[in-house]
N, C-alpha and C positions, 0 to 999 in steps of 0.2 A: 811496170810503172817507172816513171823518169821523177826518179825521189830527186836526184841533186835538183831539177829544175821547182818542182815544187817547195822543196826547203827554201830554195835561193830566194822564191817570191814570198814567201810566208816569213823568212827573217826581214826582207825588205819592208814589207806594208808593218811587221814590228814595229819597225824602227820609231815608227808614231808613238812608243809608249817609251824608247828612249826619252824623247826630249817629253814629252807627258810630264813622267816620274821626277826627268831635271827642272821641269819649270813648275812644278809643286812644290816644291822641298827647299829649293833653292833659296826662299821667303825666309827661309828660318835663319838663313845668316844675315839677312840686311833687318829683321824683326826690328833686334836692340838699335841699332844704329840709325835707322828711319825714324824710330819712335824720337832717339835722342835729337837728332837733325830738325824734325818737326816739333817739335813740342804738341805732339797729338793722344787726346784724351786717349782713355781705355775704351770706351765705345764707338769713336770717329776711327781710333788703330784697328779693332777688330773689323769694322766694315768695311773702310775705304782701303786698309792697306792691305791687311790680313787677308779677308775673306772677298776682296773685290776680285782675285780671280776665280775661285770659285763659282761667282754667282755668273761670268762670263762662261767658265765652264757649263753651268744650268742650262742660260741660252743655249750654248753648242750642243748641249745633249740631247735639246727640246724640240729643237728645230734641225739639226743635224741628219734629220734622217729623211727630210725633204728634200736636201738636194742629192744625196745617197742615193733617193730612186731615181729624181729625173733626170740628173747627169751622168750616174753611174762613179762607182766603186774609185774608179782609177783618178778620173780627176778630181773630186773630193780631197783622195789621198794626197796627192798635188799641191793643191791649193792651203792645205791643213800648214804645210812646210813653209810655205810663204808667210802667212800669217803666226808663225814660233818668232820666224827671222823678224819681222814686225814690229813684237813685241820686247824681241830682246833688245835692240837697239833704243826703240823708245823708252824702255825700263830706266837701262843706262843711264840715260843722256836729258831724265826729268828733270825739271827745276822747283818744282813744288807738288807736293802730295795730289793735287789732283791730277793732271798729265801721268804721273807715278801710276795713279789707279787705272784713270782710263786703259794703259797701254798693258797694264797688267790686264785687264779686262778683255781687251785682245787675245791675249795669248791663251787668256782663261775658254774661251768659243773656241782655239784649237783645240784646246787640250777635250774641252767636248764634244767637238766633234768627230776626233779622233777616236774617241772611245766608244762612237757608234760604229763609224767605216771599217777603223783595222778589223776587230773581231768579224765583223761581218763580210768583211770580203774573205777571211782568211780562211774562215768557216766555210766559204760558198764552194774554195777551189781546194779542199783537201777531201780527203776520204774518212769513211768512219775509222778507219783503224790509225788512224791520224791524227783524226781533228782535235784530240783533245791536248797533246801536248802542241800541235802547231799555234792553236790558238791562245794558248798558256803562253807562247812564247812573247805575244804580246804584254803580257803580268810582268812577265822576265826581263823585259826590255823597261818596262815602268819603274822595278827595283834597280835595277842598273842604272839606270838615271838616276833613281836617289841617292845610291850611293857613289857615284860619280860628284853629285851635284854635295854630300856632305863632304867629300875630299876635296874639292874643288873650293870650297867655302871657308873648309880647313888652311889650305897651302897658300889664299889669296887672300887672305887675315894678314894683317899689317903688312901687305906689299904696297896698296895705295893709299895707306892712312886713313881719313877720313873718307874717304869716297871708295874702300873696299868692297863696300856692296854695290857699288856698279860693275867692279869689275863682275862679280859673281854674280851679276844679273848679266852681263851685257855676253858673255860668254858662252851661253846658250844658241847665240844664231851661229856659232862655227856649224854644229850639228844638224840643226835645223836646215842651214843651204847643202850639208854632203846629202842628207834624206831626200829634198826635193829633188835634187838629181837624180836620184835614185831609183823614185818614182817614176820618173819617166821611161824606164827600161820596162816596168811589169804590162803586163796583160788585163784588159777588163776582165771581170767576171762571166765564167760561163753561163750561170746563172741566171745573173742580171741581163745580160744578152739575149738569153730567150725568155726569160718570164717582161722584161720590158719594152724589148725591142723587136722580136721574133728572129732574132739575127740568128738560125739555126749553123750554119755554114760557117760563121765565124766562131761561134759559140764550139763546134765541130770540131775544129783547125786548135782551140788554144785545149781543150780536153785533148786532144792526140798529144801534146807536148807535156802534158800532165803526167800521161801514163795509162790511161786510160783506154782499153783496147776494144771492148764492143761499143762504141760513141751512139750507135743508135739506140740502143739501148738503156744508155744513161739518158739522153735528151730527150726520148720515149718517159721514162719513169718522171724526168721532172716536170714534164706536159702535165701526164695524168694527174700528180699532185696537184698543178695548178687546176685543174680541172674539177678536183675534190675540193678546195679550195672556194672555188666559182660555181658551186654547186646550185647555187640559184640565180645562174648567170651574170652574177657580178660580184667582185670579193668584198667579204664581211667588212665593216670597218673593223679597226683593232679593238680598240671599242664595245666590243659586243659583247652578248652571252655565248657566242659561238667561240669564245677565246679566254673565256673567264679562271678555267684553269692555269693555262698558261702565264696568264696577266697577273696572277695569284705569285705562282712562282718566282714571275720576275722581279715583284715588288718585293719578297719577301729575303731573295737572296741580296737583293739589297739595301736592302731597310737594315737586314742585319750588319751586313759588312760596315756601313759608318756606327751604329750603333756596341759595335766590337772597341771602336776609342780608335782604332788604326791612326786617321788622320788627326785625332788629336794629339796622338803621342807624336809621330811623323811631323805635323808644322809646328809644333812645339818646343822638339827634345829639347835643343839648349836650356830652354828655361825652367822645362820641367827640373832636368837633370842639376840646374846652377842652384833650382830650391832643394837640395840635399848637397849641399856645398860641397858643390864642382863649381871650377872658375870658367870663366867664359871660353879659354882656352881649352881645359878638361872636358866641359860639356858639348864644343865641336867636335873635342878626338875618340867621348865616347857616343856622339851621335853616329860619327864613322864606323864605329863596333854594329850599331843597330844595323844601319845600312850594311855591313857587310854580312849580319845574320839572317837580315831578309833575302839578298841575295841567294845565300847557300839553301837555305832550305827551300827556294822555287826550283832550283836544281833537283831538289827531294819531289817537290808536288809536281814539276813535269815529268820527273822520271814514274810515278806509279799513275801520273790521271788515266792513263788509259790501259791502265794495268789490273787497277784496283777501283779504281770508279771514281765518278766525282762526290758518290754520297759518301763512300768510306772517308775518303779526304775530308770534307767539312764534318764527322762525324768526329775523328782523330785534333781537328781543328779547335771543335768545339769546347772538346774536355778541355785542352790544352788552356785556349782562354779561361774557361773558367776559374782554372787551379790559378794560374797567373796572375790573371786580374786580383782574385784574393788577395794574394798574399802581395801584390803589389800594394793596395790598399792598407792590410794588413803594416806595411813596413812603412807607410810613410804615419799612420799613426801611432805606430809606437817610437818613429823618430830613428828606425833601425839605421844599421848601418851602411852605406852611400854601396859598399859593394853587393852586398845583399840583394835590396830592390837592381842597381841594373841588373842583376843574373836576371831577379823576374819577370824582368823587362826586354831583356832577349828571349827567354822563354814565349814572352806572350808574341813577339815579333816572328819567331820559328811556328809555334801553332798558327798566326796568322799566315807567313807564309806557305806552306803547306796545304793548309784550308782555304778559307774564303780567299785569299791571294791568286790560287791556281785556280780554284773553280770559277769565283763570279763571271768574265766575261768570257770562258768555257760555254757553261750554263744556259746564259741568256741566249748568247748567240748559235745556239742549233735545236732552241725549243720552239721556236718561231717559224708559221710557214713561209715556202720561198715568196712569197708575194709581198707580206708585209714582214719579212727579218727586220729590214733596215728601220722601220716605224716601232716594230718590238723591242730592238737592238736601243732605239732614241729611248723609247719608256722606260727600258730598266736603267741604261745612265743615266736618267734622268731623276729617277729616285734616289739614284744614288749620290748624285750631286746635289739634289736640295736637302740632304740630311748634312751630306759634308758642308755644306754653305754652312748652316743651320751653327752646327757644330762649332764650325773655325770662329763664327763671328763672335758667340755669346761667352766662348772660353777667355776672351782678355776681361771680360766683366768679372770672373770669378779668379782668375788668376793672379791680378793685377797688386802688387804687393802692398800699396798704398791705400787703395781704394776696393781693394777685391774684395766679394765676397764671401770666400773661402781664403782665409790663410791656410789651412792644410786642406792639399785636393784629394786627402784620401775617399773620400763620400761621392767622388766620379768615379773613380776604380771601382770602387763597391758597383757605382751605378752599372756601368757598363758590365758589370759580373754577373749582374741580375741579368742584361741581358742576353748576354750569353747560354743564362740556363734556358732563357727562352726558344733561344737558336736551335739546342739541342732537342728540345721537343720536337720544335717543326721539322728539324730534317730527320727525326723518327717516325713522324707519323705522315708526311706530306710529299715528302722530295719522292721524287721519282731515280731511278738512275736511267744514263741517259748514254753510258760508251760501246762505245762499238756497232750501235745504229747509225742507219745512213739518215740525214737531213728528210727524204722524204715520207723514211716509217717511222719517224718518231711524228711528224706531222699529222697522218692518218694515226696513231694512237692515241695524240690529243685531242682531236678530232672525235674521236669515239668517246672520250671518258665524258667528252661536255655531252653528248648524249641520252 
């Protein structure tokens, strides 16, 4: 197997969750400074600024997996690059809160639609003894941009005074144009190549560079799936009873991931952290800590996904939130001490990274048959993004010092703890484990249990 050639493509097509992770996060340092520049309510802030990429994300995740099938893997990934570079410049260079949102809005349809493609192609061109930390690499490259994008946010804090959050917004298309470059070097999908196009021959030529040594044989096994698949001469929609398990699964690993609080602590931290008085500055250098705790511990969840499974992981995950979330809660109602809750608060960012961080787009992307990944791949980001939308929007309503409805947020943390306990049931009684199967027997075994 020609492992450097396969790493080299699966870090590249990553690279989508670099700038992902940096243009989600990146929000949290222009929050205060937008809000001050516009004089904008607490629920025009949560929509139009906060959560308007988000909902851009939704689109991209919704419809993201239309053009995934009919133009295929590589130019998607392509085009995703063009559309960061887009957004970052018009971020920049707004003059008034609406241009601001639109252009965020933009970036928000890469960032969703990236979260269909990458995992999906990445998933399509590795092996089962692979797939699961290559496609985790994706995760990895998401926290990496976070924590790029809170140092970034950090060190360009009073360099342009009043307009420092453009710089921190506009600095996102350096990245964004090396990736599209990049892009240009990988390979379509083997995959996609013959389940779309019958391209056996080319499909042939990029598996032999893979590593891949009986080729007939692999493009043999992924026929017949397609063919179990098309069992009644034409493919189920996703749609159906014929997929209800699976469709269960995806919604459920991500139902839970936004409902863990991840992205409300993540677009938040400054403000969370500034309410247990940390100064503006304190609360970017310990948003930086977060970011730098998520990072290490994906390094943990890559290194055991394919070791130890993806259910151990969100199992380990699980508890983890829930002790956290507690006493998170726990500390901001009794008013504890500012060092105290962030320990808990890196705690809860290590169990998430670990857990649902490395599994979710693990998960989604090789429970799905080859025919409809890319449309399964859209559905599960796509739950996953109308909870985050959800979420980002209706936190400045409760946050909001003047008008919020929570002066103390401990009664979210609570919330979110609750859910957690819920997580941890479903993945005792529900989740499947799913490492070290190839893409087409995990297919035939969902296949069977809807039966």
């Amino acid at each position: 197997m020609n492992k450097n050639k396969l790493f080299q493509w699966s870090v590249t097509a990553s690279l989508a969750g670099f700038i992902f992770g940096f243009d989600t996060v990146v929000i949290s340092g222009a929050n205060l400074p937008v809000k001050e520049l516009w004089h904008t309510t607490p629920l025009f802030h949560g929509f139009f600024i906060m959560s308007m990429a988000l909902w851009g994300t939704l689109i991209g995740s919704v419809f993201g997996g239309i053009p995934t099938e009919i133009f295929g893997r590589k130019k998607v990934l392509f085009w995703v690059g063009i559309v960061f570079a887009i957004s970052a410049f018009g971020s920049a260079f707004a003059q008034d809160p609406y241009s601001f949102s639109f252009f965020r809005f933009i970036g928000g349809i890469g960032i969703g639609v990236s979260s269909v493609v990458a995992p999906t192609y990445i998933s399509e061109i590795s092996t089962p003894a692979t797939r699961g930390r290559f496609v985790a690499m994706y995760q990895f490259n998401i926290v990496f941009g976070i924590l790029i994008a809170f140092l970034s946010n950090y060190f360009l804090q009073g360099m342009g005074g009043v307009n420092d959050w453009r710089w921190m917004l506009g600095v996102l298309a350096i990245p964004a144009l090396i990736y599209t470059v990049l892009v240009m070097g990988l390979p379509e999908s083997p995959r996609w190549l013959i389940t779309k196009k019958g391209d056996n021959t080319k499909a042939k030529n990029i598996l032999l560079q893979i590593g891949v040594s009986d080729t007939d044989t692999e493009i043999t096994s992924i026929i017949n799936s397609n063919k179990r698949e098309e069992s009644d001469g034409k493919s189920a929609p996703l749609f159906s009873s014929k997929h209800k398990v699976i469709l269960s699964l995806a919604f459920f690993v991500a139902f839970f991931n936004q409902f863990s609080g991840i992205n409300f602590i993540l677009y938040y931290a400054p403000e969370i952290l500034s309410r247990i008085g940390l100064g503006a500055k304190d609360s970017l250098l310990n948003a930086i800590a977060i970011g730098g705790t998520n990072l290490l511990f994906t390094f943990v969840g890559l290194y055991f996904i394919d070791r130890v499974g993806r259910k151990k992981l969100l199992l380990i995950g699980s508890i983890g939130y829930i002790i956290s979330l507690i006493m998170v809660a726990w500390c901001f109602y009794t008013a504890a001490s500012p060092t105290l809750l962030m320990s808990f608060l890196l705690i809860f960012i290590a169990s998430h990274a670990v857990g649902q961080g490395a599994v979710i787009w693990v998960f989604i992307s090789e429970i799905f048959p080859n025919k409809i990944r890319a449309a399964g791949q859209s559905f599960g980001a796509s739950v996953h993004w109308i909870f985050a939308a959800l979420i980002t929007l209706v936190t400045p309503v409760f946050l909001d010092e003047k008008n919020g409805l929570l002066k103390n947020p401990w009664s979210i943390f609570a919330f979110f703890a609750g859910m957690m306990i819920l997580q941890l049931i479903w993945v005792l009684t529900k989740m499947p484990e799913t490492k070290g199967i190839s893409l087409e027997a995990l297919e035939a075994k969902f296949l069977n249990e809807n039966k």
